[in-house]
C-alpha positions as CSV (number, residue, x, y, z in Angstrom):
1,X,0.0,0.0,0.0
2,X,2.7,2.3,0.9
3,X,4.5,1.5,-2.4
4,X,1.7,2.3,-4.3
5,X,1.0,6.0,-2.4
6,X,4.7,6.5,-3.1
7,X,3.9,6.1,-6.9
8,X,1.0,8.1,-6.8
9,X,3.0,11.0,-5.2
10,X,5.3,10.8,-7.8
11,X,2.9,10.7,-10.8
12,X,0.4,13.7,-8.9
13,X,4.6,16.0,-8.5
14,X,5.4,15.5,-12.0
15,X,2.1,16.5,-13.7
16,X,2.2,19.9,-11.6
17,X,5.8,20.3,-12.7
18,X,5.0,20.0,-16.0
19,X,2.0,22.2,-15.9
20,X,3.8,25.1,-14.3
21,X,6.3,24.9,-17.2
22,X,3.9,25.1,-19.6
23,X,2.3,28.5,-17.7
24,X,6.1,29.9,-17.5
25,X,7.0,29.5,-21.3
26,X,2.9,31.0,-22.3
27,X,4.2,33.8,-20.0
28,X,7.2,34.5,-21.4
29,X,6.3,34.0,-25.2
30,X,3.5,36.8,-24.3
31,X,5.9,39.0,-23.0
32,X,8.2,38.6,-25.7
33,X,5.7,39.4,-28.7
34,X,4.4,42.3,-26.4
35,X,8.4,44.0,-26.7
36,X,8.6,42.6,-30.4
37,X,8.4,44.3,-33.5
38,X,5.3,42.5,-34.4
39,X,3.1,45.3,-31.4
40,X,4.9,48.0,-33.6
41,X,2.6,49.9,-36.8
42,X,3.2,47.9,-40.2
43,X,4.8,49.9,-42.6
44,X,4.2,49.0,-46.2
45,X,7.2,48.0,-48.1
46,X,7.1,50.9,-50.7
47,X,7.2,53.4,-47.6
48,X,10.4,51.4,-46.5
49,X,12.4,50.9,-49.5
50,X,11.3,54.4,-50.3
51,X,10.2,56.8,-53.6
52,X,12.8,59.3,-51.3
53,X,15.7,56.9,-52.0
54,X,16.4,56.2,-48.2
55,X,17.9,52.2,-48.1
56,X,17.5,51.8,-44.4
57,X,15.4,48.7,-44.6
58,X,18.1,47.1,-47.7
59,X,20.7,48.5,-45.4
60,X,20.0,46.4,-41.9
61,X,19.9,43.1,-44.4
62,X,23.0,43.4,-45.5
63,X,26.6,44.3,-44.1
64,X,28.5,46.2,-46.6
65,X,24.9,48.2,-47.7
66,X,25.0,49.6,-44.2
67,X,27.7,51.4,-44.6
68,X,26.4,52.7,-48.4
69,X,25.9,56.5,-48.1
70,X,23.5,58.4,-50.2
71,X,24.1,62.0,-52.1
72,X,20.5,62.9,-52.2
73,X,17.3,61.5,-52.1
74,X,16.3,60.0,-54.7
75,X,13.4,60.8,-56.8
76,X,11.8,60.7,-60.6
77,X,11.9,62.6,-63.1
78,X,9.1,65.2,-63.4
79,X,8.3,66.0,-66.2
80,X,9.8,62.6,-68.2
81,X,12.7,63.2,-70.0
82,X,13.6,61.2,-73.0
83,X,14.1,57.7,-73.3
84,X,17.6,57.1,-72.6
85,X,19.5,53.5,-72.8
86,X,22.5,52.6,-71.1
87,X,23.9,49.9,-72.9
88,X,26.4,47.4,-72.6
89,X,27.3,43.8,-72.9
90,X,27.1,42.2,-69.3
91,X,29.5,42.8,-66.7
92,X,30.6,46.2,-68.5
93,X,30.3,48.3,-65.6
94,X,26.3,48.8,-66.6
95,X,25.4,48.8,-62.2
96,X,28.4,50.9,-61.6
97,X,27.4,53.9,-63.8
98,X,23.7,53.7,-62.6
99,X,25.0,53.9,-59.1
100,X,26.9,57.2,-60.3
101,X,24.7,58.7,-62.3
102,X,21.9,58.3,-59.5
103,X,24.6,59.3,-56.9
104,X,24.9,62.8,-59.2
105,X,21.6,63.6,-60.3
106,X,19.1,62.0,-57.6
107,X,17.0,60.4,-60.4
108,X,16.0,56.7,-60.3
109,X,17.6,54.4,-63.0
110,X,15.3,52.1,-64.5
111,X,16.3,48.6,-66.6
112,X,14.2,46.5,-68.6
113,X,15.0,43.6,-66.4
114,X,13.3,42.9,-63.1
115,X,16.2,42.1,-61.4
116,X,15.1,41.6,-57.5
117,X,18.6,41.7,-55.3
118,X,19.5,44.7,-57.6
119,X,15.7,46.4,-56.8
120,X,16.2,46.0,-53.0
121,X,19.6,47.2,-52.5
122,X,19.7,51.1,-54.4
123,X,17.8,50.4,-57.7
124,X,13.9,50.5,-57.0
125,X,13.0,51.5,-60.3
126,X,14.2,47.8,-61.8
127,X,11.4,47.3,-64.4
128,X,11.1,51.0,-65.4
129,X,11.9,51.9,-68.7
130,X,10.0,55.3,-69.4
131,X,11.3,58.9,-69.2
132,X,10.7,59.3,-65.8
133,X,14.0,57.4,-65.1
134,X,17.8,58.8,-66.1
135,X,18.6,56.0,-67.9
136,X,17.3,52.4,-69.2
137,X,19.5,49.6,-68.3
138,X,20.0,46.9,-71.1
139,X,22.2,44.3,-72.5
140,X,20.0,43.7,-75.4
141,X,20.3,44.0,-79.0
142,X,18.4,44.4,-82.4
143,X,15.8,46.6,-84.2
144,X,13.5,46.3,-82.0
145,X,15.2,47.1,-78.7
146,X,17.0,50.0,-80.3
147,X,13.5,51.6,-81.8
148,X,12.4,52.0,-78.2
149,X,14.7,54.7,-77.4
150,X,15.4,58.6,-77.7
151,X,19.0,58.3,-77.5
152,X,21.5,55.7,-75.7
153,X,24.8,55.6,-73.9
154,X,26.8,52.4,-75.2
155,X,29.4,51.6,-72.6
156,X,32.4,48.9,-74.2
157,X,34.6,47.0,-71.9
158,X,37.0,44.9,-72.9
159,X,35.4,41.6,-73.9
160,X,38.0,39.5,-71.9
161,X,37.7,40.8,-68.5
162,X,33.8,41.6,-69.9
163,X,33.3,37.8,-70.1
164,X,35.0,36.7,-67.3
165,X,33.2,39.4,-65.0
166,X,29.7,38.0,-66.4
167,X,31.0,34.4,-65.9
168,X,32.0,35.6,-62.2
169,X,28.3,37.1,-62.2
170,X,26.9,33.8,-63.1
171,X,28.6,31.5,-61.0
172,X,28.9,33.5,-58.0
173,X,26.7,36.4,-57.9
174,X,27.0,40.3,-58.1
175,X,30.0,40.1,-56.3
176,X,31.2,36.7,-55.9
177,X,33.5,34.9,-58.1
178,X,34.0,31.5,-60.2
179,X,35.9,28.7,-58.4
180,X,38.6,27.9,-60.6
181,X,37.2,24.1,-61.4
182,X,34.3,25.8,-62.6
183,X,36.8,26.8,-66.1
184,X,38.2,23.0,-66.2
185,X,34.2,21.5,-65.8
186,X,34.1,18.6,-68.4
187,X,37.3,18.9,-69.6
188,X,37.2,22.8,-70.8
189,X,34.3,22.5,-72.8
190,X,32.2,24.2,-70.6
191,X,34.2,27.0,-70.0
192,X,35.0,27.1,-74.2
193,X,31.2,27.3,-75.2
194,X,30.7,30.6,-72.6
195,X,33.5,32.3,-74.4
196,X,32.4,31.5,-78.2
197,X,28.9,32.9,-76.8
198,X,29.8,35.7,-74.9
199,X,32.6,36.3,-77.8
200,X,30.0,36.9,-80.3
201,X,27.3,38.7,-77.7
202,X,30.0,41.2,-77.5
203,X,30.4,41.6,-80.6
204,X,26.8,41.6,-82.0
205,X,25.5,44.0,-79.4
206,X,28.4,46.2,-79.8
207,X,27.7,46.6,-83.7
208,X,24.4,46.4,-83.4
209,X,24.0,49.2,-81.2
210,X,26.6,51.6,-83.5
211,X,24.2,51.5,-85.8
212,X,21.8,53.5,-83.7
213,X,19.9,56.2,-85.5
214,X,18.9,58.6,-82.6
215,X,22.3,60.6,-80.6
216,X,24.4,58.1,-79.5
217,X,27.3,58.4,-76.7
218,X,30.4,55.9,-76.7
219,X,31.8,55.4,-73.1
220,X,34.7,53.2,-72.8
221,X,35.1,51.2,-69.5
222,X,39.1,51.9,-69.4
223,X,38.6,55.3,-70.1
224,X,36.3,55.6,-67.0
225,X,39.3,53.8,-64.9
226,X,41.5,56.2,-66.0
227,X,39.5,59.9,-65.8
228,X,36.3,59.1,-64.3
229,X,35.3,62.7,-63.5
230,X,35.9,63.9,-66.8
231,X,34.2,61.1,-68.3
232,X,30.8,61.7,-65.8
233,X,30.6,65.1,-67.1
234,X,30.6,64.1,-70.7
235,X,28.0,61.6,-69.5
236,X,25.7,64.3,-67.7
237,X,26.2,66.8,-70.8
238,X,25.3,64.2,-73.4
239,X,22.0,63.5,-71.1
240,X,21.6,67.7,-70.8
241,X,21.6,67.2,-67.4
242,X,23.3,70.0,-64.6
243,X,24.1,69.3,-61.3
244,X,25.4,71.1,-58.4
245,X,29.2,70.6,-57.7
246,X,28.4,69.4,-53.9
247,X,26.9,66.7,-55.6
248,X,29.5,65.8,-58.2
249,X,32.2,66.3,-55.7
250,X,29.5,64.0,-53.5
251,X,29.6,61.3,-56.0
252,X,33.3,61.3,-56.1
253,X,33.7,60.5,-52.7
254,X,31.6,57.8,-52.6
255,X,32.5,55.7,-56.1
256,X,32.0,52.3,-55.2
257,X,27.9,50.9,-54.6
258,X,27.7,47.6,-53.1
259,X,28.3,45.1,-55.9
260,X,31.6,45.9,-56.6
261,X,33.4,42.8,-56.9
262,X,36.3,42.6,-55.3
263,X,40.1,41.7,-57.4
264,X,40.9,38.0,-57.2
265,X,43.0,36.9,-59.9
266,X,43.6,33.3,-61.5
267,X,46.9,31.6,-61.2
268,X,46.5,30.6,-64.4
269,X,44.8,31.9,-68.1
270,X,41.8,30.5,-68.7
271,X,42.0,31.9,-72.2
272,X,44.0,29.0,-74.4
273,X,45.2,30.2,-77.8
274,X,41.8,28.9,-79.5
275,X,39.7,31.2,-77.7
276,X,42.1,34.1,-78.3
277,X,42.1,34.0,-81.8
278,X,38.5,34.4,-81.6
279,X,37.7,37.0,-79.1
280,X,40.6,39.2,-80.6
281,X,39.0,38.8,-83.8
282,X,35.6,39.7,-82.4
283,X,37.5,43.0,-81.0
284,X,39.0,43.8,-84.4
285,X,35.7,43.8,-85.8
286,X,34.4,46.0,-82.8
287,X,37.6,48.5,-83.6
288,X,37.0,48.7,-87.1
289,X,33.5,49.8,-86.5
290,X,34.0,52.6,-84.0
291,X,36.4,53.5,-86.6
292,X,33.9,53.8,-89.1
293,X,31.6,55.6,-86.9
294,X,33.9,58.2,-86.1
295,X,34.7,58.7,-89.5
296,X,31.1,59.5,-90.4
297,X,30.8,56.1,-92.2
298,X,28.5,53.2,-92.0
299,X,28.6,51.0,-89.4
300,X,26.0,48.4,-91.5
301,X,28.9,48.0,-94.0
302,X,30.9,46.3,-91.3
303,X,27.9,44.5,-89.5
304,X,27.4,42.9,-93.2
305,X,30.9,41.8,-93.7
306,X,30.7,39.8,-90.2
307,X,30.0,37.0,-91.9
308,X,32.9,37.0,-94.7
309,X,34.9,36.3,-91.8
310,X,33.0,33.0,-91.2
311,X,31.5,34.6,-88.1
312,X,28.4,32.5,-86.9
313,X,26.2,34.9,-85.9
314,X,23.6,33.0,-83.4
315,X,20.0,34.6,-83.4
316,X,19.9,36.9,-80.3
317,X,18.3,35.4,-76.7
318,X,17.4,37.8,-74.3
319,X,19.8,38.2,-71.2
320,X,18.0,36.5,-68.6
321,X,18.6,38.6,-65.0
C-alpha cells in the first residue's frame, strides 16, 4: 500500500511540474511578442524601400549596404525626359554607372529587367523603362530594342575581362566569383562554349547598337578607370543634365555601390590560344566599327561583312537577370 502511495506522489509531483512549465513559457512567449516588432505599426514595403531613396530597410539586411551613403534623395523625373539607354554587354560596368549617375543627379535608373537583389539594394525602379527614369539599363540587341529609345549611352569594356566578369556574375553572384574548377568542368568545354557565346554577344550587341539612328554616346570602360570625373561630365552633358558641384564632388567620394566585386586573380589563363584568336577577332571587328563611326561612315557595311569572316552569328536570346 505504501509502495503504491509512493507512486501516486510521484505521478500527482510531476504532472504539476510540468503544468507550471507550460504556464512559465505562455508567460514568457506573451511578454516577448508584447516587446517585439510584431506590437509596432506595419509599414508597407514601398514606404520602406522608399520613392525618397532612403535604403535603411536594404541597409540592416546586408553588411557592406550599411555602410552605403547616399548624395541625395532620390526621386523621378518630373516632367519625363527622353528615353535614354544605357547599354552594354554584361559585366561592362552597366550597375556601376547607374549607381553614379543616381549618386549625381538624384534620379532613379530604370532597366528593362526585373532584377530583385538589384531592386532592394539602391535600384527601386528595376522594371522601369520610361522617361521618368535617367537611364534604361539593357544588354539587349536588335531593331526592335533599339526603336524603343530617344537616345542611348553604349558603354564597351573589354570583352576578356567583360566575359570573365559575367562568368564571375553567373557562377557567383553580383559580387562573388567563379571557383577555378568551374573553367576546367568537363574537360574545358564548358568553360569554351561561354566564351564562343559571350565572344559573339559582344560583338553583336556592340555593332548592333553603333548602328543606332537617334544621338548616340560611346563610353569606354578603361577610359572611365583612367578619368572618371571627366568622363561623368561628358555623360551628364550628353544626357543635358546640370548638377550642383556638392553633388558631383558628393559622388566622387563615394564611387564604389555595393556590388563591386572585389580583385581576385587566377593563377592561371583560362583563355588558351583557341579562344584568343577568336575573341581578338571579335574586338577587331568591334575596332574597325567605332572607326567607321567616327569617321562618319557606316557602321551596316561592317555589320554585313561579319560573316565573310565566317562569323556565326547565333539569333539573339534575351539576357536572362
Amino acid at each position: 500500500m505504501r509502495r503504491w502511495r509512493w507512486w501516486r506522489w510521484v505521478v500527482c509531483a510531476s504532472g504539476w511540474v510540468a503544468l507550471v512549465y507550460v504556464f512559465f513559457l505562455a508567460f514568457v512567449t506573451l511578454v516577448s511578442l508584447t516587446n517585439s516588432s510584431l506590437t509596432r505599426p506595419y509599414t508597407p514595403p514601398a514606404e520602406v524601400v522608399g520613392a525618397r531613396g532612403t535604403w535603411g530597410w536594404a541597409s540592416r539586411r546586408l553588411g557592406r549596404g550599411a555602410r552605403l551613403p547616399w548624395c541625395q534623395p532620390l526621386r523621378w523625373r518630373d516632367p519625363p525626359g527622353p528615353v535614354s539607354a544605357l547599354v552594354s554587354f554584361p559585366g561592362s560596368g552597366n550597375t556601376w554607372i547607374r549607381y553614379l549617375l543616381q549618386q549625381v543627379t538624384g534620379y532613379y535608373s530604370g532597366s528593362v529587367y526585373k532584377d530583385y537583389a538589384l531592386m532592394k539594394n539602391g535600384f527601386p525602379a528595376e522594371s522601369v523603362s520610361n522617361g521618368s527614369v535617367i537611364v534604361v539599363k539593357t544588354h539587349e540587341w536588335g531593331p526592335e530594342m533599339r526603336k524603343g529609345f530617344t537616345r542611348a549611352i553604349l558603354l564597351i569594356r573589354d570583352p576578356y575581362l567583360a566575359i570573365q566578369a559575367e562568368f564571375n556574375r553567373q557562377s557567383g553572384g553580383h559580387i562573388g566569383h567563379a571557383q577555378p574548377d568551374k573553367y576546367m568542368r568537363d574537360g574545358g568545354r564548358s568553360w569554351e562554349r561561354f566564351v564562343t557565346n559571350k565572344a559573339l554577344a559582344w560583338m553583336n550587341t556592340t555593332v548592333d547598337w553603333l548602328k543606332f539612328e537617334g544621338p548616340l554616346h560611346l563610353i569606354f570602360y578603361e577610359d572611365l578607370l583612367d578619368n572618371l570625373p571627366e568622363e561623368m561630365r561628358r555623360i551628364l552633358e550628353f544626357l543635358d543634365l546640370g548638377v550642383s558641384e556638392s553633388n558631383f564632388d558628393c559622388m566622387m567620394r563615394h564611387l564604389d555601390g555595393i556590388y563591386k566585386r572585389r580583385k581576385r586573380p587566377l593563377s592561371f589563363d583560362p583563355f588558351t590560344p583557341k579562344l584568343r584568336a577568336l575573341v581578338d577577332r571579335c574586338k577587331q571587328m568591334v575596332e574597325r566599327a567605332v572607326r567607321e563611326l567616327l569617321a562618319g561612315g557606316d557602321v551596316s557595311v561592317v555589320w554585313n561583312n561579319m560573316n565573310s569572316l565566317n562569323f556565326t552569328l547565333p539569333p539573339h536570346k534575351p539576357v536572362v537577370r
